[in-house]
C-alpha positions in Angstrom: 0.0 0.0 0.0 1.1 3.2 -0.8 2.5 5.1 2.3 3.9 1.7 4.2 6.6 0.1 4.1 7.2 -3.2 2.2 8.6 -4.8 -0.3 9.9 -2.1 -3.1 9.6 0.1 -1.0 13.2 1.5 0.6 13.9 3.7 2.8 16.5 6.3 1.0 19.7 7.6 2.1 18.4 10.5 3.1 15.9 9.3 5.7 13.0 9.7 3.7 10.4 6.8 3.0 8.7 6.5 0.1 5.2 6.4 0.0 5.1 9.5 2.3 3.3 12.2 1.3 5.7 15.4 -0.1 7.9 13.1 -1.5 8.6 12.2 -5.3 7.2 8.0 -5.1 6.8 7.3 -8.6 10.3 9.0 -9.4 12.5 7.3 -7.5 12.5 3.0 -7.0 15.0 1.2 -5.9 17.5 -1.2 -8.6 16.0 -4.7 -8.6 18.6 -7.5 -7.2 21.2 -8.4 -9.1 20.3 -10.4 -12.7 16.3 -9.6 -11.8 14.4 -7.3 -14.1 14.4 -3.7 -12.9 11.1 -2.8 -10.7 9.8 0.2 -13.0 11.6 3.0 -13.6 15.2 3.3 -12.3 17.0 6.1 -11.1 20.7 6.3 -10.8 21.4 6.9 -6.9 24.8 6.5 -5.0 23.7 4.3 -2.9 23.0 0.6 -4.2 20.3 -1.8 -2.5 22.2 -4.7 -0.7 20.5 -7.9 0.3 17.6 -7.5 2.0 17.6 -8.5 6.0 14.8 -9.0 8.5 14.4 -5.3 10.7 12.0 -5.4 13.8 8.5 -6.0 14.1 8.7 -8.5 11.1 9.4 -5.5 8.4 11.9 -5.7 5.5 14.7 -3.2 5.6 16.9 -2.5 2.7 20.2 -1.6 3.9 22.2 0.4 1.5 25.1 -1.8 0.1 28.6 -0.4 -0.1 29.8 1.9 -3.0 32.7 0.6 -3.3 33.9 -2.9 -5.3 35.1 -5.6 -3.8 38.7 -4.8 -4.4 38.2 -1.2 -3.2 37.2 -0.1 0.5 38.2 2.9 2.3 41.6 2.0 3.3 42.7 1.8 -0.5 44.7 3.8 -2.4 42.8 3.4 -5.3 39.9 4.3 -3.9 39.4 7.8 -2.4 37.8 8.6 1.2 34.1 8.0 1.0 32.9 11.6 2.0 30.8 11.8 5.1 27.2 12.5 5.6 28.3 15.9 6.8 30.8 16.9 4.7 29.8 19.8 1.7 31.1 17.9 -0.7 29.2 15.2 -0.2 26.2 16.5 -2.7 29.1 17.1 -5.0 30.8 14.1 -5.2 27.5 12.5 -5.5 26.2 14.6 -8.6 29.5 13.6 -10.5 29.4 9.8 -9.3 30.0 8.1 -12.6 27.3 4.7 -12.7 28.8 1.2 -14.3 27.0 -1.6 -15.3 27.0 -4.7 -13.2 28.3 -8.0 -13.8 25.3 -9.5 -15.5 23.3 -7.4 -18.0 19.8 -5.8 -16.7 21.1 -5.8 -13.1 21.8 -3.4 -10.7 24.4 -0.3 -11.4 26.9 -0.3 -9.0 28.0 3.4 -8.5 31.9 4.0 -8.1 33.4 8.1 -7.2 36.5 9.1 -9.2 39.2 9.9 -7.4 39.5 14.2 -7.7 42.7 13.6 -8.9 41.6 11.7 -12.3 37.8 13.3 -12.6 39.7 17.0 -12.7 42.7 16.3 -14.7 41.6 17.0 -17.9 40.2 20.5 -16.4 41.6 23.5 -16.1 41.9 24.9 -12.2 41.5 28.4 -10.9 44.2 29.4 -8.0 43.7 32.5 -5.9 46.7 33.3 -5.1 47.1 35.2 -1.8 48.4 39.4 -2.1 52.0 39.9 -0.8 51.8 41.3 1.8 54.0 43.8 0.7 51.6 45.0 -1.5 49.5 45.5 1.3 51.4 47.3 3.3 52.4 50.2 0.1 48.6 50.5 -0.4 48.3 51.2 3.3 50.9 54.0 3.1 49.7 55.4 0.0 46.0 55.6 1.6 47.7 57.6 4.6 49.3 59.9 2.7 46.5 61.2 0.9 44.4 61.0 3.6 47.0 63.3 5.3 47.4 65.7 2.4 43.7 65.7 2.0 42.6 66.5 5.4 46.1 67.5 7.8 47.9 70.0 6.1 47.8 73.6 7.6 47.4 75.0 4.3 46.3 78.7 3.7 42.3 78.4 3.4 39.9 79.8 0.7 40.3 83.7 0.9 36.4 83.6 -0.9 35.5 81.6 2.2 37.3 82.5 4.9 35.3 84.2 7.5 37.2 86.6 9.5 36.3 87.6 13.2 35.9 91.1 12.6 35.8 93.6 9.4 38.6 92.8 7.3 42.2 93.6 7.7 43.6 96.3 6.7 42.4 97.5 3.3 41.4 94.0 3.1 45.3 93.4 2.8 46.9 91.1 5.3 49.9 92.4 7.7 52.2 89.7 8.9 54.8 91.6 11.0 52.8 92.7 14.2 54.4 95.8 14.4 53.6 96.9 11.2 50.2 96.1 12.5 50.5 98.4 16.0 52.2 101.4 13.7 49.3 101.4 11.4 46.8 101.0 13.7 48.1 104.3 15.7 48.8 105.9 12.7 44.8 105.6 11.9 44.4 107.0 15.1 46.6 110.3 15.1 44.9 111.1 11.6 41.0 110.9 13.1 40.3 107.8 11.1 37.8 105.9 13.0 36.8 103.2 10.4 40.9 102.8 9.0 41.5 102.1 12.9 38.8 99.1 13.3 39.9 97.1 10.5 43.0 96.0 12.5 41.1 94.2 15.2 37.8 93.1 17.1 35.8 95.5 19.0 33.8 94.5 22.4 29.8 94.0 23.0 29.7 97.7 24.3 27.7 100.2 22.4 29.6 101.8 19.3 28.5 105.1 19.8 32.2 106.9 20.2 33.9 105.5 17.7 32.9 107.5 14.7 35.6 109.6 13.1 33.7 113.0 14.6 34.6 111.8 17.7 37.8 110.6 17.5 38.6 114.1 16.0 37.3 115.8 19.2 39.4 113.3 21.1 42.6 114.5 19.7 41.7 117.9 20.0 41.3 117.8 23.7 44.4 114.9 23.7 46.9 114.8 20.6 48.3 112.1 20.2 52.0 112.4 19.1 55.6 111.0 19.7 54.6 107.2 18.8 57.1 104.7 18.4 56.8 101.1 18.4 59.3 98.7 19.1 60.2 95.9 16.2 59.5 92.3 17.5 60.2 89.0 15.9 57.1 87.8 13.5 56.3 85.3 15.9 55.4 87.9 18.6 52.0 88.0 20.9 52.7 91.5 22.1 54.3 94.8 20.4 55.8 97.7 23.2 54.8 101.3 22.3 55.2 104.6 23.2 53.4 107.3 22.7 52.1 111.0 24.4 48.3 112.0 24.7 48.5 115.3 25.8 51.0 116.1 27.6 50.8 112.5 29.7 53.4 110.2 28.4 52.5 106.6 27.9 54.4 103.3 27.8 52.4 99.9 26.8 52.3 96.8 25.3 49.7 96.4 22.3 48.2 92.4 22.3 48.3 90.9 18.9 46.9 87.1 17.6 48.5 85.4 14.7 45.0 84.5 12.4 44.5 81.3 10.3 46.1 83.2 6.8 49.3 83.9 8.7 48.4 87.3 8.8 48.0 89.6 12.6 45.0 91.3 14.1 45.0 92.9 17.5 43.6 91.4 20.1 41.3 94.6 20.6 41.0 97.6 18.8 38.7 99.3 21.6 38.6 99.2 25.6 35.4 98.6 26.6 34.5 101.1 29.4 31.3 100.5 32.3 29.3 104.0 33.0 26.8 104.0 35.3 25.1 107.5 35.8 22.7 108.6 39.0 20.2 110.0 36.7 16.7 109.5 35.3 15.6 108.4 31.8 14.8 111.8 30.9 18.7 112.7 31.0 20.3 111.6 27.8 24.4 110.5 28.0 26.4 111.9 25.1 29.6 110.9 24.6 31.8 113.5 22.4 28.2 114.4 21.0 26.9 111.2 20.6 24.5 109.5 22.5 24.0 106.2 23.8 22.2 104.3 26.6 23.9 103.4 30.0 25.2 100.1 29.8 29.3 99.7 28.3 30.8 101.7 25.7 33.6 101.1 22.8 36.1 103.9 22.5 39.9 103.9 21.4 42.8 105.4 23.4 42.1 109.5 24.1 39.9 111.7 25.6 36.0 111.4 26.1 33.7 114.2 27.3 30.3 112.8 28.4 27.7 115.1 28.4 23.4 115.3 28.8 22.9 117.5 26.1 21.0 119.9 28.4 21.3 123.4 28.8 20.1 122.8 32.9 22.4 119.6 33.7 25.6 117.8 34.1 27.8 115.1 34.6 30.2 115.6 37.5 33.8 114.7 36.6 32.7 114.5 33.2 35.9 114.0 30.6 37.0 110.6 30.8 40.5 109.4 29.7 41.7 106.5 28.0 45.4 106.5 28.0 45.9 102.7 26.7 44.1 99.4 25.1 44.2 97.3 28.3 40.2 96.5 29.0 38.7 96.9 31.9 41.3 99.8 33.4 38.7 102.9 33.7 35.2 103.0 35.1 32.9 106.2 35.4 30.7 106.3 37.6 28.5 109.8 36.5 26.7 112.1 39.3 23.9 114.8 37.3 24.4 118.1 38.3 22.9 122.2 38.0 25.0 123.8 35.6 25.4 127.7 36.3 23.0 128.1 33.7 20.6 125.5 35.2 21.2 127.5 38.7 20.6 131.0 37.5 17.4 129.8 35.5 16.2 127.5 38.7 16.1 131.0 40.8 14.8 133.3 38.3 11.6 130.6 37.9 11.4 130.6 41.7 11.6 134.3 41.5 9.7 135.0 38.8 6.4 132.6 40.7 6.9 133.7 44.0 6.6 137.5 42.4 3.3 136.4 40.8 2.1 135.3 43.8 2.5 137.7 45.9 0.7 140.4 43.3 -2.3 138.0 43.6 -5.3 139.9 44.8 -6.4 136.4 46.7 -6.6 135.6 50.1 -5.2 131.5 49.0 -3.7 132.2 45.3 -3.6 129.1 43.2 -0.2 127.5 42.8 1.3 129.5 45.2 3.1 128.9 48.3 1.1 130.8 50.8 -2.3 132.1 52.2 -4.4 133.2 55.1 -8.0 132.9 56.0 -10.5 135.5 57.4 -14.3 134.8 58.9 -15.3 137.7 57.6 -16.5 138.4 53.9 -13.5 140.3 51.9 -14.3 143.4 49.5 -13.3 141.6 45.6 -9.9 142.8 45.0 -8.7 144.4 47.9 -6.3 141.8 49.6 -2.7 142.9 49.3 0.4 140.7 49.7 4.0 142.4 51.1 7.2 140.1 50.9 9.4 140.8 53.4 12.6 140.7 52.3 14.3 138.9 50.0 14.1 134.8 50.0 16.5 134.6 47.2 19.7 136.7 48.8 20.8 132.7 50.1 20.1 129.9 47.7 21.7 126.4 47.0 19.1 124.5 45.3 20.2 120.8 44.7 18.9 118.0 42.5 16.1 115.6 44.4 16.4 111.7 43.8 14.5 112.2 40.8 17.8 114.0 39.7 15.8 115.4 37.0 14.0 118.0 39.7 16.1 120.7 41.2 14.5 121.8 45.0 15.4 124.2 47.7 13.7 125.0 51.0 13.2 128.9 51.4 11.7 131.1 54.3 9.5 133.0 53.3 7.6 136.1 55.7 4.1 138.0 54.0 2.5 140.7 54.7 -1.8 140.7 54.0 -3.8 144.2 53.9 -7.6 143.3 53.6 -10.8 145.5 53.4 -13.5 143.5 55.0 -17.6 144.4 52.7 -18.9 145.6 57.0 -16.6 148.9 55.7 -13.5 147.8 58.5 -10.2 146.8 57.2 -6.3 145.3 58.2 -3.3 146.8 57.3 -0.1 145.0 56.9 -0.6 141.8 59.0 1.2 138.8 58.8 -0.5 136.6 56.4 2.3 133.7 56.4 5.5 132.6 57.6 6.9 129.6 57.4 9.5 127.2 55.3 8.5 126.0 52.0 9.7 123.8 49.0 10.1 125.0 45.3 10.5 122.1 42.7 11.7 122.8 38.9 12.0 120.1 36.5 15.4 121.0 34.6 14.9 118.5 31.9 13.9 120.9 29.8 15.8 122.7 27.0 14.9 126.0 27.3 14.3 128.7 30.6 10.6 129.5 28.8 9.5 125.5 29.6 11.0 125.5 33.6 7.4 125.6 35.8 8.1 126.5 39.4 6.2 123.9 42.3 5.8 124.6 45.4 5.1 122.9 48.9 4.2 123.9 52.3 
């Protein structure tokens, strides 16, 4: 029956029984015994069917006979090794075994292996030979050095993509003897050349408002500077002595200069960055040689600096600062707002000028003004009189308040009331106030037209 064992029916090399479903049955059978007729169709299989022997539970096994003759065996030299059921080559081997007939005609084919040796002779054979390993060893060196020239030379880069760290050199050209560098970069300086002098090296995060060439120019015209002389140093150099006079103060320094990536020299600032602070309001502008800025840190080069408000009424104390050299962080200002003359003069004449007002008031509590009396009787329209007595302003020092925008002063002040009363009686020159009071003036202003006098009791 198909699918059971039995005669014809033998198990193959492989493990697989015939009969079993997946398997080829009708294309492979195995050779019938020697001098029989063949059982069907034959296939041509390494393995040759021996004499059949009992197996258990009564059942026929075919035991595969051995491939080789009777004059050959594993041991012989004829014969080569019979290749093992795990060796690669087995399925090789077998796909070139060569069948031959038996001894009597229409029996089995015994299947013999040729020896490598004699099956490939006739064949040419393909060698890979193994690479020197010199040849190895020039490739690896040949791989280094263009790797080396490719990606470890200090070469000069692009100039159409190198970036620079600040503006450009000099004229865009590029100065490789630092001195050269320190003696143009002065020489920008002495002729008022603000932009010339920022080309030759970074500037820091303060605000640029000083470093136009206006300002430079009113720099050397409160602080020439003359007499430089710089000192030649080797190319390799990080710092370059000078000497030079601002003013009449002589100076003696040493400029900092960095060697960039195209060989050329930058210095290692162009500017000194200088902290001002200022006890003033928002409504008091800081100029600096004319030009204004916020509080905070400012740029400037070596000379003179007048900070300013811009205001007719106010002032910086200690106003003109002085940069004598590039080293950062050497000067502070610290600014304190102050009356000018001008601001003092106009601060009295307001006070004046309101106080006189009020006293010509025909009221017994003018508006706006620093004084007034009362009365339970009713007052004739018009007839109240006011007499200062004396003069509040012979003495005044009026001072800035916190606000430092408002000037103030505290005056005496002594009045004199006349009064007709509507019963027909009157009073004649009595003291209608005396006592301290305050005057306030906001000086921001620009002209002595806009000053309003305030005052307190």
């Amino acid at each position: 029956m198909p699918g059971q064992d039995g005669p014809g029916r033998v198990p193959r090399p492989d493990g697989s029984r015939p009969g079993v479903p997946g398997t080829d049955d009708a294309a492979w059978r195995p050779p019938s015994a020697p001098g029989g007729p063949a059982d069907g169709p034959t296939r041509s299989y390494p393995y040759a069917a021996p004499p059949a022997g009992e197996s258990q539970r009564g059942r026929r096994v075919v035991e595969p006979a051995s491939p080789f003759a009777p004059s050959e065996g594993p041991a012989s030299q004829a014969t080569p090794r019979r290749p093992s059921q795990f060796d690669p080559s087995a399925t090789l081997l077998a796909a070139r075994a060569r069948e031959t007939p038996g001894s009597t005609g229409g029996g089995a084919r015994t299947p013999t292996f040729d020896p490598p040796a004699e099956r490939d002779a006739g064949r040419p054979r393909r060698r890979i030979r193994p690479v020197p390993a010199i040849l190895v060893s020039v490739a690896v060196v040949v791989l280094g050095i263009v790797l080396y020239q490719t990606f470890g030379v200090d070469r000069d880069p692009d100039p159409s993509i190198l970036v620079s760290e600040t503006n450009a050199t000099a004229d865009g050209a590029r100065i490789s003897d630092p001195a050269d560098l320190v003696r143009q970069y002065f020489a920008a300086l002495g002729a008022g050349d603000s932009e010339k002098a920022l080309t030759f090296g970074p500037t820091g995060t303060g605000a640029t408002a000083a470093l136009t060439s206006q300002s430079l120019r009113q720099s050397l015209q409160r602080l020439p500077l003359t007499d430089v002389n710089v000192s030649d140093v080797p190319a390799t150099s990080t710092e370059v002595p000078v000497t030079y006079r601002l003013g009449g103060t002589p100076v003696a320094t040493s400029v900092q200069v960095r060697k960039q990536d195209d060989g050329g020299y930058l210095l290692e600032r162009s500017t000194v960055t200088v902290p001002v602070t200022a006890k003033r309001s928002a409504k008091i502008p800081i100029l600096v040689n004319g030009e204004e800025f916020t509080a905070g840190s400012m740029e400037v080069f070596p000379g003179s600096y007048l900070l300013t408000t811009g205001l007719p009424f106010l002032e910086y104390q200690a106003n003109e600062l002085q940069v004598l050299t590039l080293d950062a962080g050497t000067e502070v200002s610290l600014l304190t707002v102050a009356l000018t003359k001008q601001g003092q003069d106009a601060f009295v004449a307001t006070g004046r000028a309101s106080l006189n007002a009020c006293a010509d008031s025909t009221e017994l509590a003018p508006a706006g003004c620093p004084f007034a009396t009362r009365t339970s009787n009713p007052v004739v329209p018009g007839s109240v009189r006011w007499t200062l007595d004396g003069d509040p302003w012979a003495v005044v020092a009026p001072r800035l308040s916190t606000e430092r925008e408002f000037a103030e002063v505290v005056i005496d002040l002594k009045l004199y009331v006349s009064v007709d009363y509507a019963n027909g009686t009157s009073n004649r020159n009595s003291v209608g106030f005396e006592g301290p009071v305050t005057l306030r003036v906001d000086m921001s202003r620009t002209t002595a037209e806009e000053l309003e006098a305030t005052w307190e009791r």
